[in-house]
C-alpha positions as CSV (number, residue, x, y, z in Angstrom):
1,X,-54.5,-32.7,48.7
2,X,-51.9,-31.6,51.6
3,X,-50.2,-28.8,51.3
4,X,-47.5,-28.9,48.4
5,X,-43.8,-29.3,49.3
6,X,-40.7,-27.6,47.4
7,X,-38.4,-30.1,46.1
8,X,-35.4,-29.4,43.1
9,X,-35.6,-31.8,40.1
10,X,-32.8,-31.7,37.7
11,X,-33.5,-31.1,33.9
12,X,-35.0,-34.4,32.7
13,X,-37.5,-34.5,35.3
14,X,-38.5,-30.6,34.3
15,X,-39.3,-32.3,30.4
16,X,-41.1,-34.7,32.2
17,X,-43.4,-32.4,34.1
18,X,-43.5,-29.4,31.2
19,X,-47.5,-30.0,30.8
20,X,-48.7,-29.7,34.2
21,X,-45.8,-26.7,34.6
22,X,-47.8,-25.2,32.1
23,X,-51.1,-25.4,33.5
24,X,-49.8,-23.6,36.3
25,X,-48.5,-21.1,33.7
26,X,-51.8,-20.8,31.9
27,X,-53.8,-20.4,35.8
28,X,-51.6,-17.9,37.0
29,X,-50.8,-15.8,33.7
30,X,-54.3,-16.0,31.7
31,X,-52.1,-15.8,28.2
32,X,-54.0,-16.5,25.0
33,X,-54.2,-20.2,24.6
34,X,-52.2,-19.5,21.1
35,X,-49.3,-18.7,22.9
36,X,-48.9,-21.5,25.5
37,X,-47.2,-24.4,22.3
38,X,-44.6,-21.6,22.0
39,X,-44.4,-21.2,25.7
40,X,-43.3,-24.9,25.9
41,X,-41.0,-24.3,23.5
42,X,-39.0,-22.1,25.0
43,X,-39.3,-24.1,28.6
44,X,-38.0,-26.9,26.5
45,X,-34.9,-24.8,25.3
46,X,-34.5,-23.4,28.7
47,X,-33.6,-26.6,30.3
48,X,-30.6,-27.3,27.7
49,X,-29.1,-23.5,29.2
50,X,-25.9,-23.7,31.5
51,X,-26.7,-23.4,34.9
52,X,-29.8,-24.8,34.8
53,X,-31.7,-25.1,38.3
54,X,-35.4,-25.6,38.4
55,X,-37.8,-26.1,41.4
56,X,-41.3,-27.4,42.0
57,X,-44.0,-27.7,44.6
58,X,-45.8,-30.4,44.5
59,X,-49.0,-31.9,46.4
60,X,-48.8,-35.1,48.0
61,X,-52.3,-37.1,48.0
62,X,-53.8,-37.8,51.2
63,X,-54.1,-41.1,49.7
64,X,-51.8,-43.6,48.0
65,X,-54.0,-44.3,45.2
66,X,-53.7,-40.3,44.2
67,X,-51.3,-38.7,42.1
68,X,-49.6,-35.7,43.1
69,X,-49.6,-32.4,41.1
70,X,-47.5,-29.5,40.6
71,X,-48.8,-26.3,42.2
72,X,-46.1,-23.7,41.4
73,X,-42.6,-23.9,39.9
74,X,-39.4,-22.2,39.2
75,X,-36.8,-22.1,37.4
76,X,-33.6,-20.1,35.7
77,X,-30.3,-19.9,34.7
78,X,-27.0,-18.4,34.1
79,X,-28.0,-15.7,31.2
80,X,-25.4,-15.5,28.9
81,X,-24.9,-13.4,25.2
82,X,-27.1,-14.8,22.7
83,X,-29.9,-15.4,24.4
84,X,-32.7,-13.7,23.7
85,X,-34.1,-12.1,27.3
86,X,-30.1,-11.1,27.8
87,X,-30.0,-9.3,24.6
88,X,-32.5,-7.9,24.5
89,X,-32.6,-6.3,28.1
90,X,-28.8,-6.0,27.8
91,X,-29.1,-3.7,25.0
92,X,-32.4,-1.7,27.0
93,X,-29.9,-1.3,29.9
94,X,-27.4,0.1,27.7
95,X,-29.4,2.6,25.6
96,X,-30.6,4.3,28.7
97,X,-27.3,3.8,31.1
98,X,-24.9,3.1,29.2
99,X,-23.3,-0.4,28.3
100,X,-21.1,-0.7,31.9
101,X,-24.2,-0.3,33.2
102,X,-25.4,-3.4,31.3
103,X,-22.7,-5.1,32.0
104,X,-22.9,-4.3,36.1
105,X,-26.4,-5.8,36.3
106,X,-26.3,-9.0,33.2
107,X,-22.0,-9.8,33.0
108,X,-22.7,-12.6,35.9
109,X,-26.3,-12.6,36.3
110,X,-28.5,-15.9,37.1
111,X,-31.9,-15.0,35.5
112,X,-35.3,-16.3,37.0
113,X,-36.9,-17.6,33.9
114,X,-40.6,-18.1,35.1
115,X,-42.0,-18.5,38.7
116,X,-45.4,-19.3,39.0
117,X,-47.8,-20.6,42.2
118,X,-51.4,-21.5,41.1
119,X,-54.3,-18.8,41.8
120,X,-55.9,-21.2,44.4
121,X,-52.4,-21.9,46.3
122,X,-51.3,-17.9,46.3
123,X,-50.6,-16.2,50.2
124,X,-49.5,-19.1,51.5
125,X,-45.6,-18.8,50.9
126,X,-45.1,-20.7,48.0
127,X,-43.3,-18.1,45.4
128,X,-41.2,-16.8,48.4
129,X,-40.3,-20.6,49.1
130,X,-39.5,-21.1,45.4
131,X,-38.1,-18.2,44.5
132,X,-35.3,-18.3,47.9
133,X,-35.1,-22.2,47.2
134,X,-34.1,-21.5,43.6
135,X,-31.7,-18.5,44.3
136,X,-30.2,-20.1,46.9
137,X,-26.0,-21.2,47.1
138,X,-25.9,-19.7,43.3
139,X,-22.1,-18.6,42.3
140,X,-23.4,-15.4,40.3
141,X,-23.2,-11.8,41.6
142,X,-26.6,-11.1,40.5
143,X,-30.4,-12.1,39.9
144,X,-32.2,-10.7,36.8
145,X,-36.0,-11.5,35.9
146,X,-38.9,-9.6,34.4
147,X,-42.7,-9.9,35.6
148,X,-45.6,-8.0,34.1
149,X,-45.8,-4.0,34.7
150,X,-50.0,-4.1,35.4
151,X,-49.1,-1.8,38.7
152,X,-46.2,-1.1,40.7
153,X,-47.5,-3.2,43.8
154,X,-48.5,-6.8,42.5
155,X,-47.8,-9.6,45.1
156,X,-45.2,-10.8,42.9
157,X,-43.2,-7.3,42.5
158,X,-43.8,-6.8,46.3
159,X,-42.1,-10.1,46.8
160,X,-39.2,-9.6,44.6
161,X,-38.5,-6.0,46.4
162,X,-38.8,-7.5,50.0
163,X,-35.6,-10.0,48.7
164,X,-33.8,-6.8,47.6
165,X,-35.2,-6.4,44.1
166,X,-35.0,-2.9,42.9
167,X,-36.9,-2.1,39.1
168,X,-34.4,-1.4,36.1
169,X,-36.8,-1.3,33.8
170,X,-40.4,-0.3,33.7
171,X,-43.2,0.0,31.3
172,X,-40.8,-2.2,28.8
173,X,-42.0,-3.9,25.9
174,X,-40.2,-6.6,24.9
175,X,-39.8,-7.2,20.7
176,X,-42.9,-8.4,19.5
177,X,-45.3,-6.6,21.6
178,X,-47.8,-8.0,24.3
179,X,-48.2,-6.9,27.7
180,X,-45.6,-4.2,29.2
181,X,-43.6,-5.6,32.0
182,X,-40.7,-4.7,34.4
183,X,-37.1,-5.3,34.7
184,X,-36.0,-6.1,38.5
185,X,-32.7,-7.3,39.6
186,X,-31.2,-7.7,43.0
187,X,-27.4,-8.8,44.1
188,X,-26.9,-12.3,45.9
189,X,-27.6,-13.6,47.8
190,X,-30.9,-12.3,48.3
191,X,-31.1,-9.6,51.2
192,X,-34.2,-9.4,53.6
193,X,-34.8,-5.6,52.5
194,X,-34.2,-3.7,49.5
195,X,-30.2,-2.3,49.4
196,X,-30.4,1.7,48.8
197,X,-28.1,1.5,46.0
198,X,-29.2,1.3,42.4
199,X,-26.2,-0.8,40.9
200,X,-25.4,-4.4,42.0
């Protein structure tokens, strides 16, 4: 397999390729097989949610008789009231800041629903590639996301802080329990270095 190549697909080619985009999930998150029909659920949702922008890499065989096969992916939108991640966060935000706060960080906010690179195709570039590819030329004033909170220096929160991700939430769990995860966002477009302000 050569080495996988970023390319944007538009929503009906994301339906087509939610099965293999959750294999990659599954590699790269370990979640309890339970979980992973609801997980495509909610992809499924995702792709019907305005702004939608979405972002795969993708192997090409060496030879023409091979398929090709996803080997990370990414994908968001423009988060919006009444759904569920921007509630829920929104109202986190508020609690502990205050609602303008909220408001600074989600009121035109483009939310990085998953990004995922398979274990065996990590440190070669492939989420930074995703992740600038997906953010990049978007009209909102911010990016929003939340990764898991094992520890404070995972690749993935290391990346997001090297784009000028700062946490504003730690240690959250979201409604329903499972695993504790952070709130990051960052102002766009993406800076090479972390800003020193807090607010957006």
């Amino acid at each position: 397999m050569r080495d996988p190549k970023l390319r944007e697909i538009d929503e009906h080619a994301f339906l087509r390729r939610l099965d293999p985009m959750l294999d990659v999930y599954a590699s790269a998150m370990e979640p309890p097989n339970e979980q992973l029909p609801g997980r495509h659920t909610i992809m499924e949702r995702h792709a019907s949610y305005p702004g939608f922008r979405a972002f795969v890499a993708e192997g090409r065989p060496a030879l023409p008789i091979l398929t090709g096969s996803v080997q990370g992916f990414a994908y968001g939108f423009h988060g919006a009231r009444g759904q569920w991640w921007h509630d829920v966060v929104f109202q986190a935000l508020s609690d502990r800041e205050g609602p303008e706060h909220a408001e600074s960080w989600l009121d035109d906010a483009f939310e990085v629903a998953e990004l995922h690179v398979r274990p065996d195709f990590q440190g070669r570039g492939l989420g930074r590639g995703l992740l600038s590819a997906l953010c990049g030329g978007r009209g909102e004033r911010t990016v929003v996301l939340s990764t898991l909170d094992s520890r404070p220096d995972t690749p993935a929160r290391s990346l997001y802080r090297s784009v000028g991700m700062i946490d504003l939430l730690t240690d959250f769990e979201f409604p329903g329990g499972g695993p504790r995860y952070a709130v990051m966002g960052g102002a766009l477009p993406l800076a090479a270095y972390a800003p020193a302000s807090s607010r957006p």
